[in-house]
N, C-alpha and C positions, 0 to 999 in steps of 0.2 A: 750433972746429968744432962744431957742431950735434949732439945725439946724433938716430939716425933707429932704428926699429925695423924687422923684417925687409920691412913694409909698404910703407913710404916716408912715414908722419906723423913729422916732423920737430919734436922742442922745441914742441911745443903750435902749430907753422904746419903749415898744409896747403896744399901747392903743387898748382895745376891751370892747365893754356893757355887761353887765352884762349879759343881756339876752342872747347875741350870745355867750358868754360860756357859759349857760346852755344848749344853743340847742346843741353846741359842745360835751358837755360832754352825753346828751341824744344820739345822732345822733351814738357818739363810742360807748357806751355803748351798744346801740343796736345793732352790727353788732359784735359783738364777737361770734366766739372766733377770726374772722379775722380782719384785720387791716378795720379801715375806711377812709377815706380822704375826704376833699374838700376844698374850697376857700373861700376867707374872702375879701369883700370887704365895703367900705366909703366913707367918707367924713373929711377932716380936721384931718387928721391921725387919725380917729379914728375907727375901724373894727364894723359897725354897723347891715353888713349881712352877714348871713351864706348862701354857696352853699354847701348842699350835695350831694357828688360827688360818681357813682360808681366806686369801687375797680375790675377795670376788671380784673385781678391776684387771687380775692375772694382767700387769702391767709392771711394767719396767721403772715410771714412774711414781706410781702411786699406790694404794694401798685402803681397801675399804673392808671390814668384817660382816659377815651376816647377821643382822640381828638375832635370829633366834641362834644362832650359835652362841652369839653372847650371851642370852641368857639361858641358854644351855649352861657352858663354861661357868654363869655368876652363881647356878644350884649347886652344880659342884664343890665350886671353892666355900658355899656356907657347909654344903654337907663335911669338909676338912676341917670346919672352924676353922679356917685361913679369910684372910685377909686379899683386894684385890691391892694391890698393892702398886701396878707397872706394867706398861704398854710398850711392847717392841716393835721394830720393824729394819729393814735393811734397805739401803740406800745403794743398789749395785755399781752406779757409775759415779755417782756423788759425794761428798763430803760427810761425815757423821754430825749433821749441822739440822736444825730441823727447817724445812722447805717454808714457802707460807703457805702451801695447801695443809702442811703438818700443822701447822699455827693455827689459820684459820679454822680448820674442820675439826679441832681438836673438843672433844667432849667430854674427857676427862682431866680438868687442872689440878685437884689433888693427887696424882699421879707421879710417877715419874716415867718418864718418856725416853724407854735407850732407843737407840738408831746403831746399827753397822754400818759400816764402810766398806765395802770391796774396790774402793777405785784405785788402792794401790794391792801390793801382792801382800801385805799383811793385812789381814781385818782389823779396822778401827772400831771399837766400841766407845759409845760416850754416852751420858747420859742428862735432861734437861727437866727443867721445869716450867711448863707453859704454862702462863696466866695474863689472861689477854691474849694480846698482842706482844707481852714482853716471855724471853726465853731468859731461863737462867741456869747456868752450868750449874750442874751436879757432882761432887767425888762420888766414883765408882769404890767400891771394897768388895773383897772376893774374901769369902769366909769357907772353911770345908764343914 
């Protein structure tokens, strides 16, 4: 059996439906040329909702959410009984690598942390685990 933390990142895999990567992939793709961000939550570690979060920064580089959106977004996800499970965002010109503004400002390390890539013409998705200072690659899984 897999060990899972209260989150739902599982043994270094991070499960998400299929469909919530495509709204993911939709939702950045839409908001370029600036970063987009938002939350990922479920059930049974598996990321089955997307929250499209404003990028109050509306920058290319970087990426900040509004507080009370967020806890708007955390009523929500208990009123599903889900889980907050994962924190998105897209990297327009960049690498699917987390920045150290990603590292440092980072306030959720029970998470897992996907990023996009648009710097080449196919989208890179990856996903990490921040704690501290240290980044650790995550396996992605696509479940329907």
């Amino acid at each position: 059996m897999e060990k899972t933390n209260d989150q739902g990142v599982i043994s270094g895999t991070f499960y998400m439906t299929n469909h919530v990567r495509q709204k993911l992939i939709s939702h950045c793709k839409r908001e370029l040329p600036y970063e987009a961000c938002g939350l990922l939550s479920g059930g049974n570690g598996i990321a089955e909702t997307i929250w499209p979060m404003e990028n109050v920064n509306r920058s290319s580089f970087s990426f900040s959410m509004d507080l009370d959106q967020i806890r708007h977004v955390f009523e929500l996800i208990d009123r599903r009984n889900e889980d907050f499970i994962g924190i998105y965002h897209s990297h327009p010109t960049d690498s699917a690598y987390p920045s150290e503004g990603d590292i440092t400002l980072n306030n959720y390390p029970e998470v897992g942390h996907l990023i996009i890539s648009f710097a080449n013409s196919t989208p890179e998705l990856k996903c990490f685990q921040l704690t501290g200072k240290k980044v650790f690659p995550i396996q992605l899984k696509f479940v329907n």
